[in-house]
Structures are given as structure tokens and as C-alpha cells.
C-alpha positions as CSV (number, residue, x, y, z in Angstrom):
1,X,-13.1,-2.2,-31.2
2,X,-13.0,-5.5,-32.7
3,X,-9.2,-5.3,-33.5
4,X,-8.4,-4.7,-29.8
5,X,-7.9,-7.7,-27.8
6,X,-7.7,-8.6,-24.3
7,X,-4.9,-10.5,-24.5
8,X,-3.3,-7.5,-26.7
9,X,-3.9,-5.3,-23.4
10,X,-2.4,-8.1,-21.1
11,X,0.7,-8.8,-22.8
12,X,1.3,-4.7,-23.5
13,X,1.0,-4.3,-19.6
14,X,3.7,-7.1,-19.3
15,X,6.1,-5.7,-22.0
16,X,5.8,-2.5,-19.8
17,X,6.1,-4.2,-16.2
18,X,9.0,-6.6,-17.4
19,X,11.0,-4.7,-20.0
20,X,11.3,-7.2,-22.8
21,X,9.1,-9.4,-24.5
22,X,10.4,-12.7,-23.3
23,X,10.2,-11.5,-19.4
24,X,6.7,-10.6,-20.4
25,X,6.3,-14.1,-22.2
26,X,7.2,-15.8,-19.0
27,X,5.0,-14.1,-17.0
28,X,2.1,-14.5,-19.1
29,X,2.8,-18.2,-19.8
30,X,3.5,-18.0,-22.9
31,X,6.6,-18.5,-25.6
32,X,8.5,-15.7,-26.4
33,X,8.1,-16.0,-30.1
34,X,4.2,-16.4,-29.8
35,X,4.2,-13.4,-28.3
36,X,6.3,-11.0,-30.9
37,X,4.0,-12.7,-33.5
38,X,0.7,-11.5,-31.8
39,X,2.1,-8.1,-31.6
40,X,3.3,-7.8,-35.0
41,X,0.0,-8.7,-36.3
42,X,-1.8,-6.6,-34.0
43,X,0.7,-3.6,-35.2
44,X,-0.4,-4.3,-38.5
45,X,-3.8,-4.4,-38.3
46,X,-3.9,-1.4,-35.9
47,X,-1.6,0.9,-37.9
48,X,0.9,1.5,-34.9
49,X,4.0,0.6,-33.8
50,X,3.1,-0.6,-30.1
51,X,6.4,-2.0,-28.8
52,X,9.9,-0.8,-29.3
53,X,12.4,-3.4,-29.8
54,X,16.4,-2.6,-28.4
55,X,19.4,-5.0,-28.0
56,X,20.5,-7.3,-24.9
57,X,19.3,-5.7,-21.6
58,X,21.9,-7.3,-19.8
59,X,19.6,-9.5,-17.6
60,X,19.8,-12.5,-20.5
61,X,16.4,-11.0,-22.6
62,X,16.4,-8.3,-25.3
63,X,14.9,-5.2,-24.1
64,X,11.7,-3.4,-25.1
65,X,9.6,-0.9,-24.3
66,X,5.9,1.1,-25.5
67,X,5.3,3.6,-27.5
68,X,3.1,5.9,-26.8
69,X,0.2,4.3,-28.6
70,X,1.4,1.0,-26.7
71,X,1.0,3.0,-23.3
72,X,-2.5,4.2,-24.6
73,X,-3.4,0.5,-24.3
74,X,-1.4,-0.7,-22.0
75,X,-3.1,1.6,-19.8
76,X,-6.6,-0.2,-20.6
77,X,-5.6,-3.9,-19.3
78,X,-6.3,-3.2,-15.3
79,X,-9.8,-1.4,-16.4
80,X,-10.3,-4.5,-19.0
81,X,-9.3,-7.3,-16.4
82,X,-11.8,-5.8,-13.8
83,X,-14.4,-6.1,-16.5
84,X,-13.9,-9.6,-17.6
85,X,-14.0,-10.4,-13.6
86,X,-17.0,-9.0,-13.4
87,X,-18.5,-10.4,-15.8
88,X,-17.1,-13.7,-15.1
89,X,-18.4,-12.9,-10.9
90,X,-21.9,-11.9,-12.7
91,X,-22.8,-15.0,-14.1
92,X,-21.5,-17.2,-11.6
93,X,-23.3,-15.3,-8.8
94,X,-26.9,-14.3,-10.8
95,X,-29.4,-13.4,-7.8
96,X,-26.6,-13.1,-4.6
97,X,-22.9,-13.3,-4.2
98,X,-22.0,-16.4,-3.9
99,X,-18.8,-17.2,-5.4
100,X,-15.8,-14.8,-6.1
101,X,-12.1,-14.3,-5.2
102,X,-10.5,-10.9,-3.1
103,X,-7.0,-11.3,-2.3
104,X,-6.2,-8.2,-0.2
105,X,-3.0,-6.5,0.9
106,X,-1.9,-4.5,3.7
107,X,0.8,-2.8,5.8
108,X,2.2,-4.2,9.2
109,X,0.2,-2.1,11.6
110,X,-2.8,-2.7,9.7
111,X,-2.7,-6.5,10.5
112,X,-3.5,-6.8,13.9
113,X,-6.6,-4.1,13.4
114,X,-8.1,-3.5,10.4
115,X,-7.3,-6.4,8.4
116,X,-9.2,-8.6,11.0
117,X,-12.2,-6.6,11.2
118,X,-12.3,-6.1,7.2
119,X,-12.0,-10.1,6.4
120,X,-14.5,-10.7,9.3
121,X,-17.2,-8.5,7.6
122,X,-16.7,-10.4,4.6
123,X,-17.2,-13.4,5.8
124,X,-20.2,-12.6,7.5
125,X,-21.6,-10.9,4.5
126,X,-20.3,-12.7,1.3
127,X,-19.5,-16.2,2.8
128,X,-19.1,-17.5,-0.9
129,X,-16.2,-15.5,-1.5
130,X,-13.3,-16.7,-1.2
131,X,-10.0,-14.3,0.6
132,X,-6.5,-14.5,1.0
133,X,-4.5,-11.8,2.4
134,X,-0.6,-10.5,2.3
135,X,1.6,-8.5,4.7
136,X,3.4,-5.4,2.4
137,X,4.5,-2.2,2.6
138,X,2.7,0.6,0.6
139,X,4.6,0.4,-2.4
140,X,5.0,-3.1,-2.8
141,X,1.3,-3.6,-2.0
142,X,0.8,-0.7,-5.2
143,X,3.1,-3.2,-7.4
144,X,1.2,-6.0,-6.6
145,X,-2.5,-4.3,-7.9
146,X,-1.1,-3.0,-10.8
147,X,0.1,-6.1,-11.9
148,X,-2.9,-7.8,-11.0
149,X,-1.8,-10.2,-8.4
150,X,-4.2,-8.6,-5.5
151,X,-7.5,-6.9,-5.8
152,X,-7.8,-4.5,-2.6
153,X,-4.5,-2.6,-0.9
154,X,-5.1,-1.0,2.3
155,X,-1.8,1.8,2.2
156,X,-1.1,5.1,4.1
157,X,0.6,8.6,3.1
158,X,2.0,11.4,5.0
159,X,1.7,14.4,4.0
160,X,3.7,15.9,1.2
161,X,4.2,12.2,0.0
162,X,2.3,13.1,-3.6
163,X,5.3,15.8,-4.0
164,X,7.0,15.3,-7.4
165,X,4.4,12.5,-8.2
166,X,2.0,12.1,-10.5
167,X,-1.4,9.6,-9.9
168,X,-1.4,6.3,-11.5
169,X,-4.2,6.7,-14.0
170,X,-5.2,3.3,-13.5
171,X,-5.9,2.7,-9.9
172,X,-8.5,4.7,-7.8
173,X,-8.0,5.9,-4.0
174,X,-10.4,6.1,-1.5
175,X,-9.5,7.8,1.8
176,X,-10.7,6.0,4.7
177,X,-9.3,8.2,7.8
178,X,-6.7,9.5,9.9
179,X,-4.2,7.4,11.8
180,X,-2.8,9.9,14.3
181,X,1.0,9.4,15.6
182,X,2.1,9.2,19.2
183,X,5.8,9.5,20.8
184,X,6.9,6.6,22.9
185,X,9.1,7.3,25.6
186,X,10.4,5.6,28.8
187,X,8.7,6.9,31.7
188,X,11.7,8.6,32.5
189,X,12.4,10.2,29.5
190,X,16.1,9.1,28.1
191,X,18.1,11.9,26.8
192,X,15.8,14.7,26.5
193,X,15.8,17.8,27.5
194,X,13.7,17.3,30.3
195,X,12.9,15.0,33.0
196,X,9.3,14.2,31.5
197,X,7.9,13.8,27.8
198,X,7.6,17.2,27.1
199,X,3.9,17.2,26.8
200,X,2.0,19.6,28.0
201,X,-1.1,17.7,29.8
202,X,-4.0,18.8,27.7
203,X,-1.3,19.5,24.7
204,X,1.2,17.6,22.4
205,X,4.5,16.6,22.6
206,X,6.7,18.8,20.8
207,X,9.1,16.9,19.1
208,X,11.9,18.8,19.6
209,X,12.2,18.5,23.6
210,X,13.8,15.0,22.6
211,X,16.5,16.5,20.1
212,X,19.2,14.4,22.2
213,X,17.4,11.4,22.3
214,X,18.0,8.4,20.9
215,X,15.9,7.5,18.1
216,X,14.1,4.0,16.7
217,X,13.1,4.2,12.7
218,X,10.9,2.3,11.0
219,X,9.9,1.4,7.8
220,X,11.4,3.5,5.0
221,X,8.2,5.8,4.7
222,X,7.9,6.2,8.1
223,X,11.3,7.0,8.2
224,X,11.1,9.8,5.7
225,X,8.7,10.9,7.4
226,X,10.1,11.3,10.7
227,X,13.2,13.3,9.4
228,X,11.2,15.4,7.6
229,X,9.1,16.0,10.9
230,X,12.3,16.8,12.9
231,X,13.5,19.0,10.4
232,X,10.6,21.0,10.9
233,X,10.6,20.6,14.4
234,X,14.7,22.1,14.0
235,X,17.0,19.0,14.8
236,X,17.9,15.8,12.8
237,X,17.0,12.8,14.8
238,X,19.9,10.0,15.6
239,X,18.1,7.1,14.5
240,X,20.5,4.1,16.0
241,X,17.9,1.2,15.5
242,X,15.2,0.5,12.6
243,X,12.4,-2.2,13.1
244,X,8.9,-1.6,12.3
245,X,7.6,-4.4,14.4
246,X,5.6,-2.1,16.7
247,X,5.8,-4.6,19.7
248,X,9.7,-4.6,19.3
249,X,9.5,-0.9,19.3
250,X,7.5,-0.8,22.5
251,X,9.9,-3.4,23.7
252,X,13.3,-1.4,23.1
253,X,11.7,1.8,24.7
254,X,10.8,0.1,28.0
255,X,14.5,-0.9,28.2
256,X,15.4,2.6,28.0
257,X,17.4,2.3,24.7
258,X,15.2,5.4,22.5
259,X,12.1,6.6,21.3
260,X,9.9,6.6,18.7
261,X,6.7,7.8,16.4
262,X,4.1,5.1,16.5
263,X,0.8,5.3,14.6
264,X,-2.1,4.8,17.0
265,X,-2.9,1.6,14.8
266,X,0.1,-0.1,15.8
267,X,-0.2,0.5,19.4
268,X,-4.0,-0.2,19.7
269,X,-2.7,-4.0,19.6
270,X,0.6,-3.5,21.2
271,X,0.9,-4.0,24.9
272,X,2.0,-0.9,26.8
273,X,4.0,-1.6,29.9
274,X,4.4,0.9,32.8
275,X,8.2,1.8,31.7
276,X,6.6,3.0,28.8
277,X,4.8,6.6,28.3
278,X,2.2,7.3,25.2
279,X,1.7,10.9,24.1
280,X,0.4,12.8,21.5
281,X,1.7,14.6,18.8
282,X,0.7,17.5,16.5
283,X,-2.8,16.5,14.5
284,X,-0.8,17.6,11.4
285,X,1.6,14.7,11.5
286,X,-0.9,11.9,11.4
287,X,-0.9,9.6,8.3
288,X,-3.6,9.7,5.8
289,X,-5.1,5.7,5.5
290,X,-6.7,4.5,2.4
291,X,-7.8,1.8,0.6
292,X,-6.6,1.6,-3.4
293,X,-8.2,-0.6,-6.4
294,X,-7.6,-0.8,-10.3
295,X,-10.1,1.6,-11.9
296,X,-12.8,-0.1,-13.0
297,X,-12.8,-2.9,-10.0
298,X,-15.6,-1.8,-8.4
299,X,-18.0,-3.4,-10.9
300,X,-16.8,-6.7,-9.2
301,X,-19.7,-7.9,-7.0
302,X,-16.2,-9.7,-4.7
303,X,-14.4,-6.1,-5.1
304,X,-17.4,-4.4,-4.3
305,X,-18.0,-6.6,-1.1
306,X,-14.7,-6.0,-0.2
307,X,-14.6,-2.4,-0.5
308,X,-18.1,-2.3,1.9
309,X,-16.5,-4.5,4.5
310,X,-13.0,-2.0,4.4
311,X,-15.3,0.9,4.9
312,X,-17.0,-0.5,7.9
313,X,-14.1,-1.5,9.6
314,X,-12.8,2.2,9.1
315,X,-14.3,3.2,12.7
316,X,-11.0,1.6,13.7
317,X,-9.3,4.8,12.9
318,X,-8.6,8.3,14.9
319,X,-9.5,6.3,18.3
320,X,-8.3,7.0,22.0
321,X,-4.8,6.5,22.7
322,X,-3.7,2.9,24.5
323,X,-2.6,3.4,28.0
């Protein structure tokens, strides 16, 4: 439709992200009163009332938020922003890519492995592209696609994380493997119920043989997850340290001062000294990895090379256990 502007869809999906129309003014570069007059006319030629207007948010702007034919649009701007990059991509790179942009996030553990192989690939295969690449936890790397400020996020789940949530209608997933977890103990196992790991040796370690132990959480999704696994497993774990720096981890279990769930991707490029024991654990805990876009993003020839490169690299997953 003629009446339906990019720059309608842009500033919609900024109202919504910010919560008044001068945050969403700022972020868009814009003046705050340039912005309510683009959206009054476009309400008036469209028919609808997009954007609900409210007094002082207390955070110094007066609040707003979208109707529901302003999140009908608002919904569009991702899908319409991957189309204009393509487009843009297509011209400059008629007959072979050879210019383009990715900026790509990731988690921690996916740093030292994946994130390596994936930006290698690309390099080797789309050396006109241009990549930049930032360290973030699932969610924040989520917040950064939808507002447009990466193009690729690498992210994990456990399951029952989609519980109570719906799917973001405008970003696609795409499962790239399993990232099995492993207990890390001290060779002598500190304040367990036995002497050893409790690991059977052609078996896993059952969780609950380190009830008493002392326990090191990580980030807060891994977190979750591991006091939801120990509530299955019958015991709540006393978690007396956080980091999710997997060498730290490593390096506070060879001084005998816990354990800990490590994902197999952040102990492929840890070092593992003897004080320290590796062991499996149930298949069913492992952590689904997966590789998220905008909808749409695909038709990007820099996306798309991107997305061909994180596929590739996904042979990195479900490998053998260090040590």
C-alpha cells in the first residue's frame, strides 16, 4: 500500500520499544514533534488510531503506546528492514557478494568455539562482507535483533524454557544442535555422598549423589535451569558462588571449593586440570543451541552467508567430552 511507509513501520516499532514518542524520537534521530506530526497524518490517511497518547511516564517523556492496528504494523518493520537490506545488498553485489554488513551475537561459551569457526567461514566465503561481533546473553542478544542493532544471534534453551511464552512473530529460529551438560567435580569429590562422582562408568552422574555439595551457578538461565534440574533430581542445590566464566568455574572446582553443570561448549576450550573430574549427565538435560534472525532476513545475500557459515560450524556441537 502506497499509504504505508517505511519510516511509519520504523518509528511504530520505536514507540513500542521505548514507550513514548520522544524516547522513540531520539532513537530514530529525529525531533519529537516531527515525529507526532508524521503519525497524525499517517492516522489520518489510514483511518486508525495507531498510537495512544497518556500523561508523564515518570522517566521525563510522556508515555505512549499502540493500538492494535499500531501493533499490526509495528509488527511489519523487522520483515520491511530485511527487505530494504536486501535490496540495498542486491544492487551493490549484482553477480557475487561482495559487499554487505553481519554484526552477529552470541553467548559466553559460544565465543571460544563457535563464534570462531562461524566468522572464519565467512571470511573465507564472503570476504567482501564486512562482521562485527558481541558477547550477550540470550535475551539481551533477542533485544538487540528485534531492535535491529544485530542481524544473527546464536542463543540456547533448556527445556521447558517456552513454558508460559509465546513466539515472537517476527524473528525465526533455527535449531542447530544439542549442547550436552557435564558435572565438574574435584577428583575427590567435596561433600557428596560418596567418595567418587557418582557416575556409573558407562552411565551418568546422577545429580543427586552431590545433594551436600557445594554448588557454583551461572548465568541466570543456567541457573534456572539447574534448580529446576535438582528439583527433579529431589534436593535444592546450595549455590554459594555465581560466575559463568567457564575457566573460573573449572578454576574454583580444582580448589575444592564446589561443583558445577558445564555445557560441553564451554569446556571444549577450557583447560581441565587433574584435580578436576568431567562426567556426564542425563541426555535430557542438554541445552537446545540455535541460531535466531528477523523474519524475512534471509533474503539478505550477507544474512544468508551468515546463516551458511553458522550451519557449518554446527559440527562443533554434541562432541566428546574434554579430559
Amino acid at each position: 500500500m502506497d499509504d504505508i511507509d517505511p519510516q511509519l513501520l520504523r518509528i511504530l516499532r520505536a514507540v513500542a520499544d521505548g514507550g513514548s514518542i520522544t524516547r522513540a524520537a531520539a532513537a530514530l534521530g529525529s525531533s519529537q514533534p516531527a515525529v507526532s506530526q508524521l503519525l497524525a497524518r499517517a492516522e489520518r490517511r489510514l483511518g486508525h488510531t495507531l498510537v495512544l497518547r497518556s500523561g508523564q511516564d515518570g522517566r521525563g517523556g510522556r508515555g505512549a503506546t499502540l493500538t492494535d492496528a499500531g501493533r499490526v504494523l509495528a509488527d511489519h518493520a523487522l520483515h520491511v528492514q530485511a527487505a530494504l537490506t536486501a535490496a540495498r545488498e542486491d544492487l551493490d553485489a549484482v553477480g557475487g557478494l561482495t559487499r554487505g554488513r553481519v554484526r552477529l551475537a552470541g553467548f559466553p561459551s559460544a565465543s571460544s568455539a563457535l563464534v570462531p569457526a562461524v566468522l572464519a567461514r565467512l571470511a573465507s566465503t564472503a570476504p567482501g562482507v564486512t562482521t562485527s561481533y558481541v558477547e550477550v546473553e540470550p535475551p539481551e542478544a533477542l533485544d538487540l535483533l528485534r531492535s535491529g542493532e544485530v542481524d544473527v544471534a546464536l542463543t540456547f534453551t533448556y527445556v521447558g524454557d517456552e513454558v508460559g511464552s509465546a513466539p515472537d512473530p517476527g524473528l525465526v529460529t533455527r535449531a542447530l544442535g544439542r549442547d550436552p551438560l557435564a558435572l565438574v567435580t574435584p577428583s575427590v569429590s567435596v561433600g557428596s555422598d560418596a567418595a567418587d562422582s557418582g557416575a556409573a562408568d558407562s552411565g551418568a552422574v546422577d545429580l543427586a549423589s552431590h545433594r551436600d555439595a557445594r554448588w557454583i551457578g551461572g548465568c541466570p538461565r543456567c541457573r534456572g535451569h539447574l534448580l529446576a534440574s535438582c528439583a527433579t533430581a529431589g534436593f535444592t542445590p546450595d549455590i554459594v558462588l555465581e560466575t559463568d566464566n567457564a575457566a573460573a568455574v573449572v578454576g574454583l572446582v580444582a580448589a575444592g571449593l564446589g561443583v558445577a553443570l558445564l555445557p560441553r561448549l564451554a569446556l571444549a576450550t577450557t583447560v581441565i586440570p587433574a584435580e578436576v573430574r568431567v562426567d556426564p549427565v542425563d541426555d535430557d538435560l542438554a541445552r537446545r543451541v540455535e541460531v535466531v534472525i528477523a523474519r524475512g532476513a534471509e533474503r539478505v545475500p550477507s544474512v544468508r552467508a551468515a546463516m551458511d557459515a553458522v550451519r557449518s560450524a554446527a559440527h562443533l556441537l554434541d562432541g566428546p567430552l574434554p579430559g
